[in-house]
N, CA and C of each residue as an Amber inpcrd file, in Angstrom:
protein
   582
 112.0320000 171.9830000 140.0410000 112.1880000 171.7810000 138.5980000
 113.6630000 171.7630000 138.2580000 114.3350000 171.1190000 137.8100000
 115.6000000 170.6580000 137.3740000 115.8420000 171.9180000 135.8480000
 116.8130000 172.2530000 136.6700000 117.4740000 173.5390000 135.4850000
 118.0120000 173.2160000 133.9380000 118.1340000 171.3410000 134.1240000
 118.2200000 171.5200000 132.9050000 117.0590000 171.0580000 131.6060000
 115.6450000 171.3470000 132.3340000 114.6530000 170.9650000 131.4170000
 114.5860000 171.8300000 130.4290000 114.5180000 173.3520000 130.6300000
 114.5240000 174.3780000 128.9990000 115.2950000 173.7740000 128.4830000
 116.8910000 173.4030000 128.8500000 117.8630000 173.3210000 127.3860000
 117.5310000 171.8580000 126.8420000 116.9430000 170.8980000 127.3100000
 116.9540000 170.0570000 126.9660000 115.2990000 169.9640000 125.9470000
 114.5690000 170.8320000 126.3320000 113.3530000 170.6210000 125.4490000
 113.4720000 172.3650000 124.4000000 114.6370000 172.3530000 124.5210000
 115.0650000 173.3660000 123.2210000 115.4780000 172.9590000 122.4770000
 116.5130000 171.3590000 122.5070000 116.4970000 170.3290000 121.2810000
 115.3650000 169.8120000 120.9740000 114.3700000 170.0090000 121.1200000
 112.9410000 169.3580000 120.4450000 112.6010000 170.6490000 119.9030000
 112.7260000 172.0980000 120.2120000 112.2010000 173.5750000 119.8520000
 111.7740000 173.7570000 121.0740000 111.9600000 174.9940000 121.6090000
 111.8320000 175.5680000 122.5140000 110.4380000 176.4810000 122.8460000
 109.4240000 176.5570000 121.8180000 108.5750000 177.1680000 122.1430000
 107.4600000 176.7880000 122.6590000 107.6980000 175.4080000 123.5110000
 106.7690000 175.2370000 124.4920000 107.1100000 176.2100000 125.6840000
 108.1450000 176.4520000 125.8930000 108.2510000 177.0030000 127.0420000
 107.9620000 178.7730000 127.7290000 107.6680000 178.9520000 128.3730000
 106.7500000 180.1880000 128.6620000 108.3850000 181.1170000 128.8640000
 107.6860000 182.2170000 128.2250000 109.5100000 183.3060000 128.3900000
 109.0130000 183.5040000 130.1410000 108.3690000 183.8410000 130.5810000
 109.0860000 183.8400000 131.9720000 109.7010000 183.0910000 132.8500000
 109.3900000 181.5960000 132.5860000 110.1370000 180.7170000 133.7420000
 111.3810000 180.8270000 133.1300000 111.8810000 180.7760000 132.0910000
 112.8640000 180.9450000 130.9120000 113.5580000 182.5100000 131.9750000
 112.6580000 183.5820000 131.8080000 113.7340000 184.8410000 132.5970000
 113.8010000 184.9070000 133.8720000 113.2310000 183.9510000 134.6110000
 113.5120000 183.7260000 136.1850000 114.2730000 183.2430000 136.4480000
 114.6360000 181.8240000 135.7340000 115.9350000 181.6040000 135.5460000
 117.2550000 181.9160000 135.1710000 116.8650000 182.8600000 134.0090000
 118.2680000 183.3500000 133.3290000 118.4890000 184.7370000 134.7950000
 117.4710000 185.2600000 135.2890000 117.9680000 186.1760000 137.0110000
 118.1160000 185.0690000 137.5730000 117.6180000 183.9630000 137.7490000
 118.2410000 183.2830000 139.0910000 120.0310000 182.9960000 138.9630000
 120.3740000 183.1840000 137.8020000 121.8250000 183.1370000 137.4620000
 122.4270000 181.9570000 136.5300000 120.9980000 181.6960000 135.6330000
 121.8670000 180.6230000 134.7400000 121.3710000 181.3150000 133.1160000
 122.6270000 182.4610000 132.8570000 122.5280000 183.0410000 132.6620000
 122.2200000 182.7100000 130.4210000 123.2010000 181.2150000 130.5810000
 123.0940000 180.9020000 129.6310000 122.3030000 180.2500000 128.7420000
 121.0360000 179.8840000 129.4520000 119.5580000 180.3300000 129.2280000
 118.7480000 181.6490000 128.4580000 119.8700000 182.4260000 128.4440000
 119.6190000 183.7760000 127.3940000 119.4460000 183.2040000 126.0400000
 120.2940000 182.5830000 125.5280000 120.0710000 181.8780000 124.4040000
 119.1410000 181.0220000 123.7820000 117.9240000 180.7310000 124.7350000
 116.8960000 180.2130000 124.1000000 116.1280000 181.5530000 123.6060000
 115.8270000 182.8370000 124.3680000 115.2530000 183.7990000 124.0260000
 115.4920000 184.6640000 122.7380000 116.9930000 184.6800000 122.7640000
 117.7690000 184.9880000 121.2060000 117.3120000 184.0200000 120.4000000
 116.9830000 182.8460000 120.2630000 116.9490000 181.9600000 119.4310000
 115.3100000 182.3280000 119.0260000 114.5030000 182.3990000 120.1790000
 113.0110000 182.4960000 119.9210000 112.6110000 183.5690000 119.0800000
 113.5610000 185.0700000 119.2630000 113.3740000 186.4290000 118.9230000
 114.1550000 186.9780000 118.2780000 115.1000000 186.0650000 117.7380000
 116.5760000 186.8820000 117.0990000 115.9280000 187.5520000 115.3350000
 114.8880000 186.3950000 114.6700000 114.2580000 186.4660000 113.6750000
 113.6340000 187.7760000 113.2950000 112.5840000 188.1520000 114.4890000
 111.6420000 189.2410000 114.2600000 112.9380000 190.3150000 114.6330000
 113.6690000 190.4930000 115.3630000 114.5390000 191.7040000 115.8580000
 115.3000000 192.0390000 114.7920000 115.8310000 191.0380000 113.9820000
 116.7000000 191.1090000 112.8160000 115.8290000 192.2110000 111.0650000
 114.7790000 191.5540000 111.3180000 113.3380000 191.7660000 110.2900000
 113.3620000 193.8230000 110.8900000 113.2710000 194.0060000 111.9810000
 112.6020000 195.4030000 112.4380000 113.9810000 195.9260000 112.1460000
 115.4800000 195.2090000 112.3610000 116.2060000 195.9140000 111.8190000
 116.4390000 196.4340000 110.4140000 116.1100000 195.2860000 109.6260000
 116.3770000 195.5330000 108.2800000 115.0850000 196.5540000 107.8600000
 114.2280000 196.7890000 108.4520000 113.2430000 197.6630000 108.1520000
 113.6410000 199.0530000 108.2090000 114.6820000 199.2430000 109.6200000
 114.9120000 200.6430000 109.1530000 116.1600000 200.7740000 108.8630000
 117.0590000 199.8400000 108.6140000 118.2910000 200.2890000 108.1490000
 118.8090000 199.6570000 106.6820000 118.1850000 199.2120000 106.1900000
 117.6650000 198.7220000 104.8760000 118.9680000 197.4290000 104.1630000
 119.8220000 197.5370000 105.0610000 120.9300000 196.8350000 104.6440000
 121.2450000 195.2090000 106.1570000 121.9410000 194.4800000 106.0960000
 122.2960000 192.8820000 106.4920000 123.0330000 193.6670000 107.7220000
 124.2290000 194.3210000 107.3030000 125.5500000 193.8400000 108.0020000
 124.7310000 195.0420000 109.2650000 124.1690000 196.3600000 109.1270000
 123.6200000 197.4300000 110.2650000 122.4610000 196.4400000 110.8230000
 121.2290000 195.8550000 110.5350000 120.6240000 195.0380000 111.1730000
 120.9370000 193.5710000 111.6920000 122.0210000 193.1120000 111.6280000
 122.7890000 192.0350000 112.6770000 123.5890000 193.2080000 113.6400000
 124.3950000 194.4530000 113.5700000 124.5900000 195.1320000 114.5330000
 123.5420000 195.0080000 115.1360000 122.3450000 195.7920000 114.7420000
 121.4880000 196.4750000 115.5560000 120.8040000 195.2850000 116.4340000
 120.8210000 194.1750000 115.9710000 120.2370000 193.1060000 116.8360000
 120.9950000 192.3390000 117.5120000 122.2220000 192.5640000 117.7210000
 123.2490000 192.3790000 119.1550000 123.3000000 193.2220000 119.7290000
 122.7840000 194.7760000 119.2770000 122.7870000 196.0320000 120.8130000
 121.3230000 195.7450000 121.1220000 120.3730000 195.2750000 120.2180000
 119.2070000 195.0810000 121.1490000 119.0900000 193.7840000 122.3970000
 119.7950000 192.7840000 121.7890000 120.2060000 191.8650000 122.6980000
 121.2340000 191.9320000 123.8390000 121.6620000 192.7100000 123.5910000
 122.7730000 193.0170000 124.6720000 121.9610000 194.2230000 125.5510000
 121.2960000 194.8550000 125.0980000 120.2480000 195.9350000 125.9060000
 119.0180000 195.1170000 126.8410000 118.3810000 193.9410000 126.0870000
 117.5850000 193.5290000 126.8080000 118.4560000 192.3270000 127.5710000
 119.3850000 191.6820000 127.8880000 119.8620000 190.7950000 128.5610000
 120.2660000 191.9160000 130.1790000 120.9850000 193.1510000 129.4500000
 121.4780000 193.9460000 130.8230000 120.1610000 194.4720000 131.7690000
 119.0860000 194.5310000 131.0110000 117.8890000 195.4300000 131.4780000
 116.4400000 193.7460000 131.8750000 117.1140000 192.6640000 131.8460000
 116.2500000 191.4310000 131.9250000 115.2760000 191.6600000 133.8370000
 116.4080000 191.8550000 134.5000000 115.4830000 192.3160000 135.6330000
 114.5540000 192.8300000 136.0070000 114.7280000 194.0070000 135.1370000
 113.9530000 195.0020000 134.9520000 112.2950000 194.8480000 134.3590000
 112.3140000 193.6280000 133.6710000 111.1420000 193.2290000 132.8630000
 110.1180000 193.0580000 134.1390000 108.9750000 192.9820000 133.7490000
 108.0520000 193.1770000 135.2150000 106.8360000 191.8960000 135.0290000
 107.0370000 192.1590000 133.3360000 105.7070000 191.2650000 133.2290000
 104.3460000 191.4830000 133.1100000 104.2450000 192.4970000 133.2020000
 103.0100000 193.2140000 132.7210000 102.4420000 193.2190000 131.5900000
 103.2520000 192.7070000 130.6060000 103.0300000 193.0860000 129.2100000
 103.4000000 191.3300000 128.8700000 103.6120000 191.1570000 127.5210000
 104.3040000 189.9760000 127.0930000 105.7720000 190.0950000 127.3370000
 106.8570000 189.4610000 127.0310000 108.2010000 189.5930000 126.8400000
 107.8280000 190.2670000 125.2540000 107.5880000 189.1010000 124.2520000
 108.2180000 189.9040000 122.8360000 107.4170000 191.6790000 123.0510000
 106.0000000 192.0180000 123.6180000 106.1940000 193.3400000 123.6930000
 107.1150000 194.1060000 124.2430000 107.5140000 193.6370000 125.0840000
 108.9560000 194.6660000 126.0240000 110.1050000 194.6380000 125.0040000
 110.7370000 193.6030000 124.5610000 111.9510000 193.2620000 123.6950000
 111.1420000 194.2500000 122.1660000 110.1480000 194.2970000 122.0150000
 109.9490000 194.7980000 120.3090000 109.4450000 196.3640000 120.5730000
 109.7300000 196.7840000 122.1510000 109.8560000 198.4820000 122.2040000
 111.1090000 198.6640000 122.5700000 112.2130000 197.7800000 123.3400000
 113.3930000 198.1600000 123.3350000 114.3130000 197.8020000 121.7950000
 113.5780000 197.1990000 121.0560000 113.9290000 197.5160000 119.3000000
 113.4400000 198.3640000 119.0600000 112.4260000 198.8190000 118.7890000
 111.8630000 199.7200000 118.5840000 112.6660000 201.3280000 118.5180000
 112.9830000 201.7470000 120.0480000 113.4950000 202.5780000 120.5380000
 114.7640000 202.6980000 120.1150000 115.1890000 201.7820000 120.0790000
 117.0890000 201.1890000 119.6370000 116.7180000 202.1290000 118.4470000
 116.1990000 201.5050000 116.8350000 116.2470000 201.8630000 116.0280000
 115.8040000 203.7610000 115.5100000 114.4340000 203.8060000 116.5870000
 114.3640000 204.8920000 116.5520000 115.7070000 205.7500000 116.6620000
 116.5290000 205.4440000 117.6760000 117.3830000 206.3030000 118.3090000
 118.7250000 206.2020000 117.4340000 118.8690000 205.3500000 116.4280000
 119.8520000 205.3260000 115.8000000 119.6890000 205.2170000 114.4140000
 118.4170000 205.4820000 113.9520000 118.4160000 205.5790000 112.0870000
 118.6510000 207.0790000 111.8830000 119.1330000 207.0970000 110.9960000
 119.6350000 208.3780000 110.6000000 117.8030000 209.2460000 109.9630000
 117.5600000 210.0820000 110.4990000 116.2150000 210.6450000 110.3800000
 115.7400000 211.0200000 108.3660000 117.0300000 210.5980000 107.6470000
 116.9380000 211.2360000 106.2450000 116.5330000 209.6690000 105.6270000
 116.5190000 208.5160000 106.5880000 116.1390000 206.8280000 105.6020000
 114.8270000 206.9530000 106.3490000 114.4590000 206.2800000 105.0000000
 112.9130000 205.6760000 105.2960000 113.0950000 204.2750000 105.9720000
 111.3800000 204.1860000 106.7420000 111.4450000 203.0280000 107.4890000
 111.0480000 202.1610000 105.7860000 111.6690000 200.9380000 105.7370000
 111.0120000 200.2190000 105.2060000 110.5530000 198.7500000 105.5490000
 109.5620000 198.3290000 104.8990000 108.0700000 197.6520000 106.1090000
 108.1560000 196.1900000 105.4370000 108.5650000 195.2140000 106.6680000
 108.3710000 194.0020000 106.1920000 108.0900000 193.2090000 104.9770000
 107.0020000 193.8680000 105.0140000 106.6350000 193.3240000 103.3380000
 107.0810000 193.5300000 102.3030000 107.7830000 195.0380000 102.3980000
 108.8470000 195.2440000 101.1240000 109.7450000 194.4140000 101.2200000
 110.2310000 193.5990000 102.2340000 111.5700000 192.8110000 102.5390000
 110.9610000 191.5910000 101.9380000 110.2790000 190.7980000 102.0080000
 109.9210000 189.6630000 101.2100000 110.1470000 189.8180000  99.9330000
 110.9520000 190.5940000  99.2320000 110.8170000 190.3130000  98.1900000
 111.3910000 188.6500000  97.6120000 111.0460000 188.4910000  96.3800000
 111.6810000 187.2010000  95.6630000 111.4970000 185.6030000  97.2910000
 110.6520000 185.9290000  97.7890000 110.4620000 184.6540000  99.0550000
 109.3290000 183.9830000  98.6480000 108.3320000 184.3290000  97.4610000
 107.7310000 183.9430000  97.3420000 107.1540000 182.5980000  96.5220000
 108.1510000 181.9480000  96.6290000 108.8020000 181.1400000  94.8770000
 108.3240000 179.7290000  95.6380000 107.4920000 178.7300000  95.1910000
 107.1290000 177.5520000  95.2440000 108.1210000 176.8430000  94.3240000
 108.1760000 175.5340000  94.7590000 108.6760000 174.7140000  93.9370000
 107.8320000 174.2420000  92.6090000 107.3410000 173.9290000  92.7060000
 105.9560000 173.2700000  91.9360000 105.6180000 174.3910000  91.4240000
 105.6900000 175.7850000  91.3590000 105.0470000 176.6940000  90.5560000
 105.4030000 176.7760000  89.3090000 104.1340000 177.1200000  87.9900000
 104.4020000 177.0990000  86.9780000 105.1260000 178.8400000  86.2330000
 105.6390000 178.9970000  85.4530000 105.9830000 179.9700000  85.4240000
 105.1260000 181.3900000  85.3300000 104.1090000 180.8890000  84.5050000
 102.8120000 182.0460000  84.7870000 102.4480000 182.5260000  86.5150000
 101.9960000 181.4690000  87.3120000 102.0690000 181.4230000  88.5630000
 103.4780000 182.1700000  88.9950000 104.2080000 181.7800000  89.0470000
 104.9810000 182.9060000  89.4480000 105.3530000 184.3190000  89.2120000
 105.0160000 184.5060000  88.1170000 105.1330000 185.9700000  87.3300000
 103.6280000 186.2960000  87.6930000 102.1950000 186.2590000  87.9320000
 101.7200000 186.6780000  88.8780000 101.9800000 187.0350000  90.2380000
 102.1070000 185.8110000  91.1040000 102.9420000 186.2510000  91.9100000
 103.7140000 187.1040000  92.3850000 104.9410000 187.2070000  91.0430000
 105.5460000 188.4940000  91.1470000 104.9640000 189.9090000  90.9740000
 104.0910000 189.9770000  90.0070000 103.4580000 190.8560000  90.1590000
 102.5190000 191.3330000  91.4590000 101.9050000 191.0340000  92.0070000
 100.5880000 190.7300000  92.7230000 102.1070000 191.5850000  94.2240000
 103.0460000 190.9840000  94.4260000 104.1130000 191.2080000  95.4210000
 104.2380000 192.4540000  95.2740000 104.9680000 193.1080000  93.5110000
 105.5540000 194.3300000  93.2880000 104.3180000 195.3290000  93.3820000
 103.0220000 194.9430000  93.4600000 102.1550000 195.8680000  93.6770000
 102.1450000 196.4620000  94.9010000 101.8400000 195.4590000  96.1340000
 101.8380000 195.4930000  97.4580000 103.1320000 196.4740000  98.2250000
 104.2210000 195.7440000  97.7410000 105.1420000 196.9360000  97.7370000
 105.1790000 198.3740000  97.5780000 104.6710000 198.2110000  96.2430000
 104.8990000 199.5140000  95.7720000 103.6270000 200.6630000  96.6060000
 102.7810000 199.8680000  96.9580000 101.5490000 201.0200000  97.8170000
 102.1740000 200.7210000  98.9470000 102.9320000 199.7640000  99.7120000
 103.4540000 200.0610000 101.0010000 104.6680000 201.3430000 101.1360000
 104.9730000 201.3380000  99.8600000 106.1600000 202.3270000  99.9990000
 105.3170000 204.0160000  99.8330000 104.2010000 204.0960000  99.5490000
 103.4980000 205.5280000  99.6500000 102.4580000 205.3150000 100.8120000
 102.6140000 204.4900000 101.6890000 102.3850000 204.8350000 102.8760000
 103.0570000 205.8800000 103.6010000 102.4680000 206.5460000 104.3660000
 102.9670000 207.3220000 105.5380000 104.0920000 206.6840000 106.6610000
 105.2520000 206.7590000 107.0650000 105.5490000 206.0330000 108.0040000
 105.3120000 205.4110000 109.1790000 104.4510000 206.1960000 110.1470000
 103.2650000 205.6770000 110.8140000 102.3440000 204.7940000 110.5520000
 102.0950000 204.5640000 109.8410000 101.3180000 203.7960000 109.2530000
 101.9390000 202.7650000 109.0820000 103.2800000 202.4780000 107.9000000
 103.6960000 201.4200000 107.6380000 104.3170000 200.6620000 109.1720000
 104.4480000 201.1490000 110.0850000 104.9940000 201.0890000 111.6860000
 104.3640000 200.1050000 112.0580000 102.6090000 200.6920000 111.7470000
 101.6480000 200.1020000 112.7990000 100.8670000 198.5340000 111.8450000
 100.6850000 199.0000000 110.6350000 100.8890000 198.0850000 110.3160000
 102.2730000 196.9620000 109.9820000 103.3000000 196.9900000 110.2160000
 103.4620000 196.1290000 110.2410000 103.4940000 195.2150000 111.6000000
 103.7870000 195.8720000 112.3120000 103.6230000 195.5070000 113.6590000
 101.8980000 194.5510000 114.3290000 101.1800000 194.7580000 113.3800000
 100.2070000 194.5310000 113.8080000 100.1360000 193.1830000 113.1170000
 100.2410000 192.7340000 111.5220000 100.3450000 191.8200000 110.6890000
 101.4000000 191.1180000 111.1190000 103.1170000 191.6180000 110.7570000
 103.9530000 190.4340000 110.8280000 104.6800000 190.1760000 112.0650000
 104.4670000 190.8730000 113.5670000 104.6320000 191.1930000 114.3200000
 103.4420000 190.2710000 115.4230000 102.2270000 190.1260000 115.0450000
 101.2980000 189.9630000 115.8190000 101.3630000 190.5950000 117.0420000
 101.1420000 191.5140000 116.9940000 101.3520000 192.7330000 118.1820000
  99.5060000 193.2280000 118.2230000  99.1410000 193.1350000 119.3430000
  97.6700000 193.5940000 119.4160000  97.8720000 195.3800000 119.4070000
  96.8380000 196.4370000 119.5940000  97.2570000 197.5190000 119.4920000
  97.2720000 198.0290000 120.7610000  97.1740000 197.2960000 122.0150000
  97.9820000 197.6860000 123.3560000  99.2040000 197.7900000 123.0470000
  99.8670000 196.3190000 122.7840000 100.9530000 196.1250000 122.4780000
 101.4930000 197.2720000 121.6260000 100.8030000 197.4020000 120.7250000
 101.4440000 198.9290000 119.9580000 101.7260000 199.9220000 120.6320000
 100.7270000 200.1500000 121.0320000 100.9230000 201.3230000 121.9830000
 102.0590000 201.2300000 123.0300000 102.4040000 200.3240000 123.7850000
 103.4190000 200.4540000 124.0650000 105.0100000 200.4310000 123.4720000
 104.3520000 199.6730000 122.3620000 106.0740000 199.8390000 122.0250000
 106.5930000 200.9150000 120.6500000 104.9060000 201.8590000 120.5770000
 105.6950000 202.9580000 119.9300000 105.2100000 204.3880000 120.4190000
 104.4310000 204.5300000 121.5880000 104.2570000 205.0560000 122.2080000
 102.4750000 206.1080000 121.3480000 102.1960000 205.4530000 120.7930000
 101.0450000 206.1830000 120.1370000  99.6450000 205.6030000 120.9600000
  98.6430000 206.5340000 120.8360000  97.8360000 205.9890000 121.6500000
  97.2570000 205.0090000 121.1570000  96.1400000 204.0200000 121.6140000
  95.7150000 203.0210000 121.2030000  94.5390000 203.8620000 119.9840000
  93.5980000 204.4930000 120.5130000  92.7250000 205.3310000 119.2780000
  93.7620000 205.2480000 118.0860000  95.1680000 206.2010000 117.5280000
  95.4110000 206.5240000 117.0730000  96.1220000 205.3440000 115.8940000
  96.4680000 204.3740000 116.4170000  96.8300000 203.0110000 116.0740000
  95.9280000 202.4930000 115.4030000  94.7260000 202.5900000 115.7560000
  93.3810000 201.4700000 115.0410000  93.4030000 202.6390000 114.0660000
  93.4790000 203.8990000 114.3100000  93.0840000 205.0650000 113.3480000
  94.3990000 204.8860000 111.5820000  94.9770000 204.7110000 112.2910000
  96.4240000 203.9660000 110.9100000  96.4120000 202.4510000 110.7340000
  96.1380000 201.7130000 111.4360000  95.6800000 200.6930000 110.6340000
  94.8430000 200.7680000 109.7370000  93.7300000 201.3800000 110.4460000
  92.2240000 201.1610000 109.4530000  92.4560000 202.2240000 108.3600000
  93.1450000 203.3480000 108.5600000  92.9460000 203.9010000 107.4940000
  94.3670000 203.5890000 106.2260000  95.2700000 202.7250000 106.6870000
  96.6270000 202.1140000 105.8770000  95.6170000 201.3060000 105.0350000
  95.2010000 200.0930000 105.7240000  94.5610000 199.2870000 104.8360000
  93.2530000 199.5070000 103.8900000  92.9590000 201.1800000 104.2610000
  91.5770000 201.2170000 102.4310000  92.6510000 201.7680000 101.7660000
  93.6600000 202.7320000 102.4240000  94.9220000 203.2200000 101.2640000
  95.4050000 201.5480000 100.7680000  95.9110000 201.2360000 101.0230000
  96.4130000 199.8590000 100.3830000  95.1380000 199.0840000  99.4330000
  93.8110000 199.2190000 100.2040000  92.7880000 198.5260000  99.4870000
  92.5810000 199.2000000  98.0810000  92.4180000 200.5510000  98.0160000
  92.1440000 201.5600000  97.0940000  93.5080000 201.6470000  96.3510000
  94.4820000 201.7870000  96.3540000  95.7490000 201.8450000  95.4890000
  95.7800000 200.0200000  94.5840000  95.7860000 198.8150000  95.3390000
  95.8510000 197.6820000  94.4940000  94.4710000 197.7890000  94.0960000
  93.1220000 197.9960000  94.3760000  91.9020000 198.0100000  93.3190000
  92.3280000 199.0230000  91.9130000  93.0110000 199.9510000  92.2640000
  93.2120000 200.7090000  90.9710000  94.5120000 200.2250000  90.1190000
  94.9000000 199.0570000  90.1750000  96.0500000 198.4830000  89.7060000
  94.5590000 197.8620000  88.5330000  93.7890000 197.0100000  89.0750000
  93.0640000 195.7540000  88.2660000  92.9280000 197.2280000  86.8420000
């Protein structure tokens, strides 16, 4: 296979291509092949940053030490798992290990704010909208942190709850046990909005 087929079907988008032939290569020593994987994952790594450090300029840090953590530790990957699970517990861990324990995590969905804006929407439509958003929010933010973890990970993450389990170290029981019980808290807090 000719080394330069990833970069060349990464100008069409790159996500035909499977992350492992992608990290066999970037170990076989072409190293600059890292950059399709940043490109594939830089999005969600950036998102888990701003989740717990609530600000731009600490989650672009935090997602060049996670990239620079998983490029040094790429060998190491085994394959057992997916890539984005391995890369979204060495975020994971990153952030754990460096949010200051007094900030809250905050959960994807609080970060959408104002993304929700159609062109074509009429202004009623959007001021629902807005509303219908500031609700969701506002019961994601009296979630438990565990909870908001697993769910988001599970929703905007598409992370199955193996996958959870590995990349936050909770058991799989305990995962379905905060999902299922996040979402009647979320169900039961927006029913008592109507």
């Amino acid at each position: 296979m000719s080394s330069e087929a990833p970069i060349e079907d990464a100008k069409h988008g790159d996500s035909g291509y499977d992350d492992q032939l992608i990290i066999s290569q970037i170990i076989s020593g072409q190293k600059d092949l890292f950059r399709l994987l940043v490109r594939r994952y830089e999005r969600a790594v950036y998102g888990m940053g701003l989740s717990f450090f609530r600000n731009q300029e600490d989650a672009s840090d935090f997602t060049q030490e996670v990239f620079l953590k998983v490029f040094r530790n790429l060998s190491r990957f085994e394959g057992r798992s997916r890539f984005s699970t391995w890369l979204y517990k060495i975020a994971y861990n990153t952030a754990i290990n460096s949010v200051n324990r007094r900030k809250e995590y905050l959960s994807l969905a609080e970060e959408e704010e104002g993304k929700l804006v159609n062109a074509g929407d009429t202004p009623e439509r959007v001021m629902l909208r807005n509303a219908a958003q500031e609700a969701v929010q506002t019961a994601m933010k009296e979630l438990p942190e565990r909870f908001r973890v697993c769910i988001d990970l599970f929703f905007f993450y598409d992370c199955s709850y193996q996958e959870i389990e590995v990349i936050t170290g909770f058991p799989v029981n305990t995962i379905k046990s905060h999902v299922f019980r996040a979402k009647k808290m979320l169900r039961d807090k927006l029913e008592s909005i109507n």
